[in-house]
mmCIF file as gemmi writes it, N, C-alpha and C atoms, coordinates in Angstrom:
data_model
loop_
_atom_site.group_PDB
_atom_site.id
_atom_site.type_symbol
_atom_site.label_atom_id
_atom_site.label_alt_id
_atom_site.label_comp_id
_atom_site.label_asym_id
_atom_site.label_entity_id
_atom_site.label_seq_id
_atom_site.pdbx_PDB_ins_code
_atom_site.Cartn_x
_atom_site.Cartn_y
_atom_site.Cartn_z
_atom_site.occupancy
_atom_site.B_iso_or_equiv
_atom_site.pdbx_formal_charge
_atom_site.auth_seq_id
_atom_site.auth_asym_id
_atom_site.pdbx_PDB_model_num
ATOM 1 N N . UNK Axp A 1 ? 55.184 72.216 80.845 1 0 ? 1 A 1
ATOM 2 C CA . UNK Axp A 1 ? 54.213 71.165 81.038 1 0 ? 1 A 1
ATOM 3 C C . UNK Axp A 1 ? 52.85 71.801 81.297 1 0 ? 1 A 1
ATOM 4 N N . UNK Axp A 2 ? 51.89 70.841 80.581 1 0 ? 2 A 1
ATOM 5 C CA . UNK Axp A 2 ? 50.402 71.625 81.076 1 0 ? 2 A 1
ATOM 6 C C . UNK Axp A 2 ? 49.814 71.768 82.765 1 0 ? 2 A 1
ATOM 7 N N . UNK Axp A 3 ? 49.422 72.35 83.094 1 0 ? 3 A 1
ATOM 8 C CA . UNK Axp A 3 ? 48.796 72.356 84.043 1 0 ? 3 A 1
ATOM 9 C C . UNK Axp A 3 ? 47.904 71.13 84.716 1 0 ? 3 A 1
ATOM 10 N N . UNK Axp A 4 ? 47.028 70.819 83.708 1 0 ? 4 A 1
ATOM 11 C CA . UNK Axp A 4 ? 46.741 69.451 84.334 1 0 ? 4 A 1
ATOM 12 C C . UNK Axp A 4 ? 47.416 68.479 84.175 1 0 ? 4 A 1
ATOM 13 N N . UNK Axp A 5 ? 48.226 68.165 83.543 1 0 ? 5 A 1
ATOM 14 C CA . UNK Axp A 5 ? 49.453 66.895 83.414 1 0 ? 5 A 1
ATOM 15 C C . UNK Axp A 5 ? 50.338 67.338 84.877 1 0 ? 5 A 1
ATOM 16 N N . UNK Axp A 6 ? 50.619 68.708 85.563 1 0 ? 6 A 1
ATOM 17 C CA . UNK Axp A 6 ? 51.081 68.884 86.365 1 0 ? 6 A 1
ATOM 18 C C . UNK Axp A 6 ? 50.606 68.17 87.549 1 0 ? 6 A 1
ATOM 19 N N . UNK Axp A 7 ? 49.573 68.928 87.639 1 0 ? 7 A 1
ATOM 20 C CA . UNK Axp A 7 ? 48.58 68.19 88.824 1 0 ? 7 A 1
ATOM 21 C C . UNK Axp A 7 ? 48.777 66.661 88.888 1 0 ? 7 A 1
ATOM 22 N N . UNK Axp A 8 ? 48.314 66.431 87.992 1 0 ? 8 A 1
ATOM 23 C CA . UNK Axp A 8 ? 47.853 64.34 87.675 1 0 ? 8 A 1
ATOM 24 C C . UNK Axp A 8 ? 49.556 63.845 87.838 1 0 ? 8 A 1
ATOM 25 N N . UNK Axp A 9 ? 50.684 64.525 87.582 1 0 ? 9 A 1
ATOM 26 C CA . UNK Axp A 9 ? 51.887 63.425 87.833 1 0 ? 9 A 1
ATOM 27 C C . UNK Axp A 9 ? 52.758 63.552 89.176 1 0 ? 9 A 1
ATOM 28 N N . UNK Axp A 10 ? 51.953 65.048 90.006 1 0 ? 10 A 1
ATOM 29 C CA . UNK Axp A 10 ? 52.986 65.302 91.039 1 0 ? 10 A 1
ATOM 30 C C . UNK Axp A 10 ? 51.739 64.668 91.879 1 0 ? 10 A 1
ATOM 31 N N . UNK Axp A 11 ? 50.591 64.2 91.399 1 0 ? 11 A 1
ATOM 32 C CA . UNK Axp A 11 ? 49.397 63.517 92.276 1 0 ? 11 A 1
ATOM 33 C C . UNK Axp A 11 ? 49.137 64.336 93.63 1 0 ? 11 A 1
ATOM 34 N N . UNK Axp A 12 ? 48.856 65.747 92.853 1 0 ? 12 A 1
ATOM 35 C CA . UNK Axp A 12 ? 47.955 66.84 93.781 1 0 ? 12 A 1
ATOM 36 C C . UNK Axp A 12 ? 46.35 66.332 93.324 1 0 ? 12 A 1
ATOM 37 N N . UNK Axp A 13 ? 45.969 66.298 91.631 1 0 ? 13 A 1
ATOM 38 C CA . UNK Axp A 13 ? 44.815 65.386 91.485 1 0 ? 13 A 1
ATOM 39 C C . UNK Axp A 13 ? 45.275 64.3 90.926 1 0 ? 13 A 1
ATOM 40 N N . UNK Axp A 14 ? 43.94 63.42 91.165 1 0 ? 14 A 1
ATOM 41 C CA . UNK Axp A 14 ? 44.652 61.649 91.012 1 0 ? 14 A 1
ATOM 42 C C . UNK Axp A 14 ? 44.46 61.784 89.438 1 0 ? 14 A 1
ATOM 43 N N . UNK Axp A 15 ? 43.367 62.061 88.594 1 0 ? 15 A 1
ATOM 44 C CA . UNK Axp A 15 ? 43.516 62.189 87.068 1 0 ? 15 A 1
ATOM 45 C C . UNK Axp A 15 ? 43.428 63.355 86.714 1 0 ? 15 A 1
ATOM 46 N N . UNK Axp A 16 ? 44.036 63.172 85.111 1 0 ? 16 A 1
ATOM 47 C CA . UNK Axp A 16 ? 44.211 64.021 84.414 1 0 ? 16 A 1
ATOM 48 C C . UNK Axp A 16 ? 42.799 64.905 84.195 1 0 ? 16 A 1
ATOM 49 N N . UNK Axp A 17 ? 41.993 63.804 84.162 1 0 ? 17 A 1
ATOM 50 C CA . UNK Axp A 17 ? 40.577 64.32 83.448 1 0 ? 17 A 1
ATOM 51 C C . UNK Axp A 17 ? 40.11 64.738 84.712 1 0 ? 17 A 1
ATOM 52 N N . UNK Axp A 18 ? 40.4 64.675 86.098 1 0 ? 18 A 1
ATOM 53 C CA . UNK Axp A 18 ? 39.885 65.419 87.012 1 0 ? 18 A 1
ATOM 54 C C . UNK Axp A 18 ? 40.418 66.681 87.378 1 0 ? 18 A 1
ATOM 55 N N . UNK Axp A 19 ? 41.946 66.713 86.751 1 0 ? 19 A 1
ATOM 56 C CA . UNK Axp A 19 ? 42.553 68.249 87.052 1 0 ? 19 A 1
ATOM 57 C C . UNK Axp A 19 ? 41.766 68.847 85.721 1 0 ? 19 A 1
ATOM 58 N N . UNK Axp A 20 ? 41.457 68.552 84.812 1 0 ? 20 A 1
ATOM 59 C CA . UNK Axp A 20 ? 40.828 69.214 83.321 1 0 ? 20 A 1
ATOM 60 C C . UNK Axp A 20 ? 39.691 70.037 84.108 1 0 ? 20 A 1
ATOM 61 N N . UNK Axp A 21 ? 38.886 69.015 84.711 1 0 ? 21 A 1
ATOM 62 C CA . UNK Axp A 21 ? 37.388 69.745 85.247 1 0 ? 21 A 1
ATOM 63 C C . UNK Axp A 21 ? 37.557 70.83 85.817 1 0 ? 21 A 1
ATOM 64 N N . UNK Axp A 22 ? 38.685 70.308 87.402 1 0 ? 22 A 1
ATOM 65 C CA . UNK Axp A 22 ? 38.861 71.327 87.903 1 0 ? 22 A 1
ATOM 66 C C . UNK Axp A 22 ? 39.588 72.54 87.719 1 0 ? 22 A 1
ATOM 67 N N . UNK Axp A 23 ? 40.611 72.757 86.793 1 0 ? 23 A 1
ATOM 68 C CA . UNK Axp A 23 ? 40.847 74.028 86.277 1 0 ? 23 A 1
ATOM 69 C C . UNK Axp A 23 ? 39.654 74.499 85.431 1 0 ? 23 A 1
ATOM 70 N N . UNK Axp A 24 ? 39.37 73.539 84.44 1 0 ? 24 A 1
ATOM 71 C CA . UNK Axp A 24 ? 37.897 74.596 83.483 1 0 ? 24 A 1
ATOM 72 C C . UNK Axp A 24 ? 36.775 75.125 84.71 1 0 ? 24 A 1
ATOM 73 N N . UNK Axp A 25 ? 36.003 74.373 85.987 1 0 ? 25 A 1
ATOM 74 C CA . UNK Axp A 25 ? 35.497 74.783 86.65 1 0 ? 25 A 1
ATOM 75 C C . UNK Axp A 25 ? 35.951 76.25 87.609 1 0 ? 25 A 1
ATOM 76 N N . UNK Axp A 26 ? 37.153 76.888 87.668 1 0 ? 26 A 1
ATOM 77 C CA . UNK Axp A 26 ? 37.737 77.565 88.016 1 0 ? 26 A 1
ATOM 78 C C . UNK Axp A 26 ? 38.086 77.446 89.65 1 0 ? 26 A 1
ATOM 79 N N . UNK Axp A 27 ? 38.407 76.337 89.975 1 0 ? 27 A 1
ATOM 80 C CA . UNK Axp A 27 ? 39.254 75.775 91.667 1 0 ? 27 A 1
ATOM 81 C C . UNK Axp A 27 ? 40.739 75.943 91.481 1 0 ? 27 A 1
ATOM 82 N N . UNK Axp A 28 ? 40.996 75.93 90.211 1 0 ? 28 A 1
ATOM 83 C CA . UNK Axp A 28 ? 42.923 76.336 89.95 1 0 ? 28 A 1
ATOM 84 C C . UNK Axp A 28 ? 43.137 77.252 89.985 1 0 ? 28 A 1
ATOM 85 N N . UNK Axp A 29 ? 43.824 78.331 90.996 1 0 ? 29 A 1
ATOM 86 C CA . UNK Axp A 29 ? 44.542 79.417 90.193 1 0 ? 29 A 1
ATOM 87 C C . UNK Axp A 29 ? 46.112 78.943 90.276 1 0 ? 29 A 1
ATOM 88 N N . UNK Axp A 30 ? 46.28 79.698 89.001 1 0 ? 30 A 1
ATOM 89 C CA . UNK Axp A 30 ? 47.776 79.658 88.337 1 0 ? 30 A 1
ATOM 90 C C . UNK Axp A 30 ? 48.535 81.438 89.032 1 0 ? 30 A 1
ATOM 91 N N . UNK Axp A 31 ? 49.626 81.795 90.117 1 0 ? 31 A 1
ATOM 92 C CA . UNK Axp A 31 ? 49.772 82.727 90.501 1 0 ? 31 A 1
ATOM 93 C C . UNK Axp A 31 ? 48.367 83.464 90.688 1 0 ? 31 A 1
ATOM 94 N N . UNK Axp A 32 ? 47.125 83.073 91.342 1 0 ? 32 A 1
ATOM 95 C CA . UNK Axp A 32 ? 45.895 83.884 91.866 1 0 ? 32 A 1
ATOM 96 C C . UNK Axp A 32 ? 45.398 83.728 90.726 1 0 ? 32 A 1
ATOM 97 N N . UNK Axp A 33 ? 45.498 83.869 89.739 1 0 ? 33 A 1
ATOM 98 C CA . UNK Axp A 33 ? 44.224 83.697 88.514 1 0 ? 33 A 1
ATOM 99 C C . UNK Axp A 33 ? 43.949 82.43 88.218 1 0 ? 33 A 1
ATOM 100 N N . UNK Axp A 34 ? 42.339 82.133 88.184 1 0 ? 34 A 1
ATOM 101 C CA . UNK Axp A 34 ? 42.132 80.694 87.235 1 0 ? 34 A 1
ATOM 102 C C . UNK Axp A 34 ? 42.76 80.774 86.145 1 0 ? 34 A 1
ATOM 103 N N . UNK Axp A 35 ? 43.356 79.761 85.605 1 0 ? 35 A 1
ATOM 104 C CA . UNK Axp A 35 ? 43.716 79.107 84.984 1 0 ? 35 A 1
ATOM 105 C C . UNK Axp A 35 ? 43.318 78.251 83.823 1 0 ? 35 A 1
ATOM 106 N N . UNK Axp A 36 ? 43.212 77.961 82.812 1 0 ? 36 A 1
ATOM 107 C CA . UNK Axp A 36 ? 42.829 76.891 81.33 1 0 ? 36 A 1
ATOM 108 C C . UNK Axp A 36 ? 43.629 75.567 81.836 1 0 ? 36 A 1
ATOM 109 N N . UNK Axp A 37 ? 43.319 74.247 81.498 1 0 ? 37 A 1
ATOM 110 C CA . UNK Axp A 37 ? 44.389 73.14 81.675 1 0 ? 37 A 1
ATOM 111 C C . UNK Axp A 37 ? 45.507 73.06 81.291 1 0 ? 37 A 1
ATOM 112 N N . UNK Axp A 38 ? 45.245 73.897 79.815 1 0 ? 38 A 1
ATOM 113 C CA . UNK Axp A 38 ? 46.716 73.632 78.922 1 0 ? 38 A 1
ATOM 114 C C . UNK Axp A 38 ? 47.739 74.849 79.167 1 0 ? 38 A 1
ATOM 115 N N . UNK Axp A 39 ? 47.233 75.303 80.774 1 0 ? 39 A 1
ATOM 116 C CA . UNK Axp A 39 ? 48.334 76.377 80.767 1 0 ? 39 A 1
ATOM 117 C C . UNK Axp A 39 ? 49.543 76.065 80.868 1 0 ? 39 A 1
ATOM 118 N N . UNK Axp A 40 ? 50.991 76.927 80.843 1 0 ? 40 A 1
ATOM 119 C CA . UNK Axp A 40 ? 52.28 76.316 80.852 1 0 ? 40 A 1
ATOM 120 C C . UNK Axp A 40 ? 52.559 76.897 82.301 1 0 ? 40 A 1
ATOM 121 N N . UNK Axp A 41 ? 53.267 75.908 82.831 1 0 ? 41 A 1
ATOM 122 C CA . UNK Axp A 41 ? 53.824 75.68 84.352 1 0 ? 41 A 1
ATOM 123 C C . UNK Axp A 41 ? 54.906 75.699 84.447 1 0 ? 41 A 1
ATOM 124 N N . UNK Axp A 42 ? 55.668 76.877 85.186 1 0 ? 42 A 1
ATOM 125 C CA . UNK Axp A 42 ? 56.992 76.809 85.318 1 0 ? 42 A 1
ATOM 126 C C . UNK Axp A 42 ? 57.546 76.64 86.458 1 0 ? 42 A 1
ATOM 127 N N . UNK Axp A 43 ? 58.63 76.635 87.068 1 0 ? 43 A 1
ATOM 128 C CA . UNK Axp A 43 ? 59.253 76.557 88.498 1 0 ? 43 A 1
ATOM 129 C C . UNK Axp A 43 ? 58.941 78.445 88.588 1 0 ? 43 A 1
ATOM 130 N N . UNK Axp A 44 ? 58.901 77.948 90.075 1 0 ? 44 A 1
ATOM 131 C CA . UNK Axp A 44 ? 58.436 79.258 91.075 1 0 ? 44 A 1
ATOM 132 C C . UNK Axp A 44 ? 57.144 79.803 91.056 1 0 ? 44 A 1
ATOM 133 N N . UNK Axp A 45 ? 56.571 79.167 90.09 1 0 ? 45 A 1
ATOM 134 C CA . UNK Axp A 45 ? 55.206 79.46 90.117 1 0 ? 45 A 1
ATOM 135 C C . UNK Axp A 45 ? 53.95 78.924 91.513 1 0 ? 45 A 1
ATOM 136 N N . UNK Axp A 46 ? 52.898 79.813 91.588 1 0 ? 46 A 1
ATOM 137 C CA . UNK Axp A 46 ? 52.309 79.163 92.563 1 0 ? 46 A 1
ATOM 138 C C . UNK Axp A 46 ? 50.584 78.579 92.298 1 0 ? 46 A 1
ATOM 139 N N . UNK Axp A 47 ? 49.904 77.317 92.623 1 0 ? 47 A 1
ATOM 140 C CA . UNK Axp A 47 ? 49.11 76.939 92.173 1 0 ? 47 A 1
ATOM 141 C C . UNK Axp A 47 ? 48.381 76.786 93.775 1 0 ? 47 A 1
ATOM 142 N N . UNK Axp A 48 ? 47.36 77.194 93.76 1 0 ? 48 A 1
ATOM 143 C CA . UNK Axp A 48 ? 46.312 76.887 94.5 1 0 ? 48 A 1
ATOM 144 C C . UNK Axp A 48 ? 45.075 76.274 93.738 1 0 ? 48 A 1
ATOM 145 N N . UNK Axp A 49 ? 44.99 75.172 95.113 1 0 ? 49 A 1
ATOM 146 C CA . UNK Axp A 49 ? 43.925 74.603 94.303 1 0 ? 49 A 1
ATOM 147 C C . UNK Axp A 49 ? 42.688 74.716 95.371 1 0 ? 49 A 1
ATOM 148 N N . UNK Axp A 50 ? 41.353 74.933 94.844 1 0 ? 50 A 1
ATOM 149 C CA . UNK Axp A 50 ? 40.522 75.233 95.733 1 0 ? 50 A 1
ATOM 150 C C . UNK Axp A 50 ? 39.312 73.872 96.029 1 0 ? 50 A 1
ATOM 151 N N . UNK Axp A 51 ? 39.662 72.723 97.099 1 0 ? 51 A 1
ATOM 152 C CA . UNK Axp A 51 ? 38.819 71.418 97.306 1 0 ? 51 A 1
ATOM 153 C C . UNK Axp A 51 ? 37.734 71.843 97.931 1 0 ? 51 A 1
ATOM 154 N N . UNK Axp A 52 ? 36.871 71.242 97.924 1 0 ? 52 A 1
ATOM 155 C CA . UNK Axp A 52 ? 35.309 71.023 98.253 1 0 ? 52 A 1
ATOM 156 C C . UNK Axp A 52 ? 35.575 71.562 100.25 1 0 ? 52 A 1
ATOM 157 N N . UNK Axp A 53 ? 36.947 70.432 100.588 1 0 ? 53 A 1
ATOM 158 C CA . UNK Axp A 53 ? 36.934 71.091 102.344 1 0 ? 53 A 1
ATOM 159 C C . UNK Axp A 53 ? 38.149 71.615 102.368 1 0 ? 53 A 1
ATOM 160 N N . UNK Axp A 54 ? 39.067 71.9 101.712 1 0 ? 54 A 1
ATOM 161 C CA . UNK Axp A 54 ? 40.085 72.15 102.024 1 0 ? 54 A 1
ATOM 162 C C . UNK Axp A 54 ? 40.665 73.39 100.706 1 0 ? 54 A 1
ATOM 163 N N . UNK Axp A 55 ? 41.53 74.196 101.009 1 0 ? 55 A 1
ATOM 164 C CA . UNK Axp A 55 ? 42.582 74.554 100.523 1 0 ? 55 A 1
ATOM 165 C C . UNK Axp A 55 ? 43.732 74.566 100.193 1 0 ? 55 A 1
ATOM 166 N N . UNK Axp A 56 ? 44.6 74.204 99.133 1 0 ? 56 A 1
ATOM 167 C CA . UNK Axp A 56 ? 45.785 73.831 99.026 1 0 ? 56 A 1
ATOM 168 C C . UNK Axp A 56 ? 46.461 74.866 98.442 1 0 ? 56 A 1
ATOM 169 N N . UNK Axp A 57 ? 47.833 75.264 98.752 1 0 ? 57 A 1
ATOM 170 C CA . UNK Axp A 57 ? 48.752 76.538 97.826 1 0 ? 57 A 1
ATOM 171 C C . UNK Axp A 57 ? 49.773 75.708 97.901 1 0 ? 57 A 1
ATOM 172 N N . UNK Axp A 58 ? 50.172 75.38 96.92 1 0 ? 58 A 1
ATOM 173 C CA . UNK Axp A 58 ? 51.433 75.014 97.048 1 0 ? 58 A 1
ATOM 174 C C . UNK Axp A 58 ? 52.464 76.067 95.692 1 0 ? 58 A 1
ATOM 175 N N . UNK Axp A 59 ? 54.072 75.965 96.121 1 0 ? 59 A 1
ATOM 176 C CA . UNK Axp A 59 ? 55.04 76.498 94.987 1 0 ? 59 A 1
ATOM 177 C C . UNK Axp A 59 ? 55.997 75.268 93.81 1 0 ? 59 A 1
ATOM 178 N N . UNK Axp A 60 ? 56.009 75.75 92.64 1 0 ? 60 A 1
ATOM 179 C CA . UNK Axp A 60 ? 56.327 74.729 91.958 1 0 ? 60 A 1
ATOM 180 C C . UNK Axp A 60 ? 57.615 74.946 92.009 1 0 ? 60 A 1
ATOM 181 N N . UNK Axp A 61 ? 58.356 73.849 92.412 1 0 ? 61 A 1
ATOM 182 C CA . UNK Axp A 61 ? 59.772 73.779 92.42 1 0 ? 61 A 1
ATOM 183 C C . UNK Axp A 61 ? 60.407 73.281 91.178 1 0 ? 61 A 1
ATOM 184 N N . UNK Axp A 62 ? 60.101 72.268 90.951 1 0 ? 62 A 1
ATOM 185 C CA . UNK Axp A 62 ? 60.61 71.591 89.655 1 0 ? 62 A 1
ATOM 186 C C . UNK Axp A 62 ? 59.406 70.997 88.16 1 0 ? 62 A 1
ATOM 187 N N . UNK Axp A 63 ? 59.606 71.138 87.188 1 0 ? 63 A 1
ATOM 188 C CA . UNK Axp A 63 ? 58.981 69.862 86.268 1 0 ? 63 A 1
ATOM 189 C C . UNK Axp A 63 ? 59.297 68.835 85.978 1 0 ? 63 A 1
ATOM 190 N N . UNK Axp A 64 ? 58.256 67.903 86.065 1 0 ? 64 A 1
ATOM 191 C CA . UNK Axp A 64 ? 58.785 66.083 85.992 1 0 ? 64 A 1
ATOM 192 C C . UNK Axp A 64 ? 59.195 66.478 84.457 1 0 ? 64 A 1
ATOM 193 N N . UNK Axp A 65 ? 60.104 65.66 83.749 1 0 ? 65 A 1
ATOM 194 C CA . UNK Axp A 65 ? 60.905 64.872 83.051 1 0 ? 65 A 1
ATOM 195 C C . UNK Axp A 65 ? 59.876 63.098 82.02 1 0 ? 65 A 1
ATOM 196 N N . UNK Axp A 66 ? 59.673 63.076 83.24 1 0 ? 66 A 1
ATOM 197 C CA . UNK Axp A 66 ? 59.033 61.202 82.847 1 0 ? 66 A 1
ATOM 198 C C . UNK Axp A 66 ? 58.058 61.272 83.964 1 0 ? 66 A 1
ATOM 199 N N . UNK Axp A 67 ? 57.669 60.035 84.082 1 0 ? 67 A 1
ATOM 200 C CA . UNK Axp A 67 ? 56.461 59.756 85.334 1 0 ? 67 A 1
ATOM 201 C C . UNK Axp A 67 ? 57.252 59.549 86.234 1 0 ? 67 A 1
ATOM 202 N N . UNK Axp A 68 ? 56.58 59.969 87.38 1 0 ? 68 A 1
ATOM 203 C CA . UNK Axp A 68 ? 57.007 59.56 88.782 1 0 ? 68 A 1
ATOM 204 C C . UNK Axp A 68 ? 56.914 58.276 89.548 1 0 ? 68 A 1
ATOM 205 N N . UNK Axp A 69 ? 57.376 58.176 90.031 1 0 ? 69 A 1
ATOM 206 C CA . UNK Axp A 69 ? 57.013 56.936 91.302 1 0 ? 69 A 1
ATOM 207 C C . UNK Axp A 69 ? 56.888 58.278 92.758 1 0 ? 69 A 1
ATOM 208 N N . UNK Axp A 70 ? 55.305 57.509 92.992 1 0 ? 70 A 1
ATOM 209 C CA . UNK Axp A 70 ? 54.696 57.89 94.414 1 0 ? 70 A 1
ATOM 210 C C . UNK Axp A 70 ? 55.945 58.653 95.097 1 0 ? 70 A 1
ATOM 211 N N . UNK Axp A 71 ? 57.042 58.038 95.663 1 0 ? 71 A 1
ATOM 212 C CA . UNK Axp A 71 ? 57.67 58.709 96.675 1 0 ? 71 A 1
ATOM 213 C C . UNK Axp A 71 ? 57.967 60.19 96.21 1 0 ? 71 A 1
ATOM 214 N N . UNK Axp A 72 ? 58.476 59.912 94.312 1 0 ? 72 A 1
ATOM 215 C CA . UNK Axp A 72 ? 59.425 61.091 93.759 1 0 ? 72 A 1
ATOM 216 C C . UNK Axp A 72 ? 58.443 62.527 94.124 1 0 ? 72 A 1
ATOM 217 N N . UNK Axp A 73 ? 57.003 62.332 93.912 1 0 ? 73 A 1
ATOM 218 C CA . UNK Axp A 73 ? 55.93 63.189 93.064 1 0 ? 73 A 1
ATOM 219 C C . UNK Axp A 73 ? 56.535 64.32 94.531 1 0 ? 73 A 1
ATOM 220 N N . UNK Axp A 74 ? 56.506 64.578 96.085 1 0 ? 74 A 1
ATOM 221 C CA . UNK Axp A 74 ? 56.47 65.38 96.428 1 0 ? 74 A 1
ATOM 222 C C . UNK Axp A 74 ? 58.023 66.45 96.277 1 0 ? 74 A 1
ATOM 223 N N . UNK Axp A 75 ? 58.884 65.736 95.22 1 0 ? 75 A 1
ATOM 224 C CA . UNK Axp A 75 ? 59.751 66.457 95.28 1 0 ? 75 A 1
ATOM 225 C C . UNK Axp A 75 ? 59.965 67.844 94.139 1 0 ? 75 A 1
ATOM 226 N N . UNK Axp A 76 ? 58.684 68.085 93.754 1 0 ? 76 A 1
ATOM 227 C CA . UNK Axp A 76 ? 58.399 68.968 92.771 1 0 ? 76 A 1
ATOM 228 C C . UNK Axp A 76 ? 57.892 69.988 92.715 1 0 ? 76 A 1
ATOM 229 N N . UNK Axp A 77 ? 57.104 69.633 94.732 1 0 ? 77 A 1
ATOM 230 C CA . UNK Axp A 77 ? 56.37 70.999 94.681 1 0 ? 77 A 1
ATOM 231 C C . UNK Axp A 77 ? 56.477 70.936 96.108 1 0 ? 77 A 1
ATOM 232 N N . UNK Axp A 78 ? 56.502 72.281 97.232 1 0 ? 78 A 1
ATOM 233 C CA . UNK Axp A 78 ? 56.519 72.815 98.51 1 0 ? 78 A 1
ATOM 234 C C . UNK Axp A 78 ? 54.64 73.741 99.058 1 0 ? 78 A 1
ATOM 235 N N . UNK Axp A 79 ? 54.407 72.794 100.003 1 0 ? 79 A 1
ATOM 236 C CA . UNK Axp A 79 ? 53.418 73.33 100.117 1 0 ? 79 A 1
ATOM 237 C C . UNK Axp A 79 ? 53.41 74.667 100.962 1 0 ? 79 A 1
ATOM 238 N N . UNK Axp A 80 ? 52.788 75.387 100.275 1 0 ? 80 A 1
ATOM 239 C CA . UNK Axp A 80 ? 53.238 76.811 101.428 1 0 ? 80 A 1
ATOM 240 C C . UNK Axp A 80 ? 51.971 77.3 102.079 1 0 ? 80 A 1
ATOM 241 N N . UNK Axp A 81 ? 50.801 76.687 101.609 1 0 ? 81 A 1
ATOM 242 C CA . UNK Axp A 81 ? 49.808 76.978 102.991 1 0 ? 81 A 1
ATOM 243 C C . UNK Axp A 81 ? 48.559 75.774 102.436 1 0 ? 81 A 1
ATOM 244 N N . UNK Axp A 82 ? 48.079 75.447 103.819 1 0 ? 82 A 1
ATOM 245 C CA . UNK Axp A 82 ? 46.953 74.311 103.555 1 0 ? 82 A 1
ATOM 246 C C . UNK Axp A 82 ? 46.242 74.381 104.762 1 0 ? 82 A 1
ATOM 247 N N . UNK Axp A 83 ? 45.02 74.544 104.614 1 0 ? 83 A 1
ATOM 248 C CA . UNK Axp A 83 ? 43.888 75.373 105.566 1 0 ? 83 A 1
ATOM 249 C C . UNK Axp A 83 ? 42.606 74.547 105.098 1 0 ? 83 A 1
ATOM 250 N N . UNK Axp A 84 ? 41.953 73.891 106.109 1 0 ? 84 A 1
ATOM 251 C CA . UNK Axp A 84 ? 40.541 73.292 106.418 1 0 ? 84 A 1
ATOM 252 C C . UNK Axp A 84 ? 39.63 74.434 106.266 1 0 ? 84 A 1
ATOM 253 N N . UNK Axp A 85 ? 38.671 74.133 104.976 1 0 ? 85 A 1
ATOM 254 C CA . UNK Axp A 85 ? 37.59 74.996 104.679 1 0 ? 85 A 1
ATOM 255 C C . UNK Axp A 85 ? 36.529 75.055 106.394 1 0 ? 85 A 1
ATOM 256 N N . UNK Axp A 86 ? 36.224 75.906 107.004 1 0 ? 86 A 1
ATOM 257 C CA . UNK Axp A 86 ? 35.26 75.895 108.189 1 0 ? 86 A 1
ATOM 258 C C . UNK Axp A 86 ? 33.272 75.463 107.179 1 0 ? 86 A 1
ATOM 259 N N . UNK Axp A 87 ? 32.728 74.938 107.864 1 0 ? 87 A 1
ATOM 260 C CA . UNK Axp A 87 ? 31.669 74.607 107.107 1 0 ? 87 A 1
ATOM 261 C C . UNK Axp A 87 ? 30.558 75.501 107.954 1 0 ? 87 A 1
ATOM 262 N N . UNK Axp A 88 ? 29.2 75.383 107.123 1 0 ? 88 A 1
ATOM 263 C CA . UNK Axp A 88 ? 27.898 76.576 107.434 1 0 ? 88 A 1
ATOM 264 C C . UNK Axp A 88 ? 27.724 75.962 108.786 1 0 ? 88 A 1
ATOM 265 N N . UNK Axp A 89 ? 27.175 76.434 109.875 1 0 ? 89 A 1
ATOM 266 C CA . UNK Axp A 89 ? 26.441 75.993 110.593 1 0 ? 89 A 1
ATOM 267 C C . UNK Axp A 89 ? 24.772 76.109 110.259 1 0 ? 89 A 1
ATOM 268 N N . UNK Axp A 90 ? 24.735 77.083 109.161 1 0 ? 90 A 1
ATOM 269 C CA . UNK Axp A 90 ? 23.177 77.148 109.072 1 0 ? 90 A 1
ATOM 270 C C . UNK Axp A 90 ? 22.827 76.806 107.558 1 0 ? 90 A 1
């Protein structure tokens, strides 16, 4: 599965066309490297995504099949670290 179809169905980003940006902008890495959208995503792989305040790493456990329903989406991926960006004071 692509990378941003990943994102947009396990609803780490809410659209597709917003995981597109943010991998071409380089906030995805795929195992530490940015990433293209149409990269291929496998189990055990690890995706960090880099937000405006926050940091997300999570590990890919499984690939969806079909679309999810809300509850299913967190059963696909394990978050293994998530850390509040600290902001400038100056």
């Amino acid at each position: 599965m692509r990378l941003d179809s990943f994102l947009s169905e396990v609803r780490l980003i809410k659209r597709r066309t917003q995981a597109k940006k943010a991998c071409q902008a380089g906030m995805v890495l795929l195992d530490g490297k940015p990433s293209k959208p149409g990269k291929e995503v496998n189990t055990g792989q690890t995706i960090t995504i880099n937000f405006a305040n926050r940091v997300l790493e999570v590990e890919v456990l499984d690939i969806p099949l079909r679309n999810l329903r809300k509850e299913e989406a967190t059963n696909f991926y394990r978050v293994v670290r998530e850390e509040r960006k600290k902001e400038d004071l100056f």
